[in-house]
C-alpha positions, 0 to 999 in steps of 0.5 A: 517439457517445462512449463511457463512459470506461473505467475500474475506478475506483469512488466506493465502496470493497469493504472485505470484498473487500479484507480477504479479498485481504489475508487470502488473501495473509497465509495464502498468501505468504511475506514475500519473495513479499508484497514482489513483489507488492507492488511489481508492484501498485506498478508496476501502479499507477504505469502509471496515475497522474500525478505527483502521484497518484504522490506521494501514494501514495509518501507513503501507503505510507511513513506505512502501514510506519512506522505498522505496524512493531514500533519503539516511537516513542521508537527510531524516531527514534534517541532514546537511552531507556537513559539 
């Protein structure tokens, strides 16, 4: 008798859930506090996946704090604009 795979994966997102959990942090952490839980999501996360899974959210995560940060596009490249 085989039994169903253990997992928390699911096909359907809970985006309420995940705005909430993201609101309690904003309203809750400190940004030093925000960057622990970050990572130990991060390492939690890494116990799970293989490398290319690995790969993939490194590459998600740079693009997310690139696409977040205040810099405009012209700085952040190390464009000189003040000529």
């Amino acid at each position: 008798m085989t039994q169903p795979p253990r997992t928390t994966e699911t096909i359907n997102r809970d985006n309420a859930t995940i705005r909430d959990i993201l609101t309690q942090i904003r309203e809750r952490l400190s940004v030093p506090d925000r960057a622990t839980l970050a990572l130990g999501l991060i390492g939690h996360l890494a116990t799970m996946m293989n490398r290319r899974q690995m790969e993939k959210l490194m590459t998600e995560l740079q693009d997310e704090a690139q696409r977040v940060q205040d810099v405009p596009p012209a700085r952040q490249r190390g464009i000189d604009t003040s000529s």
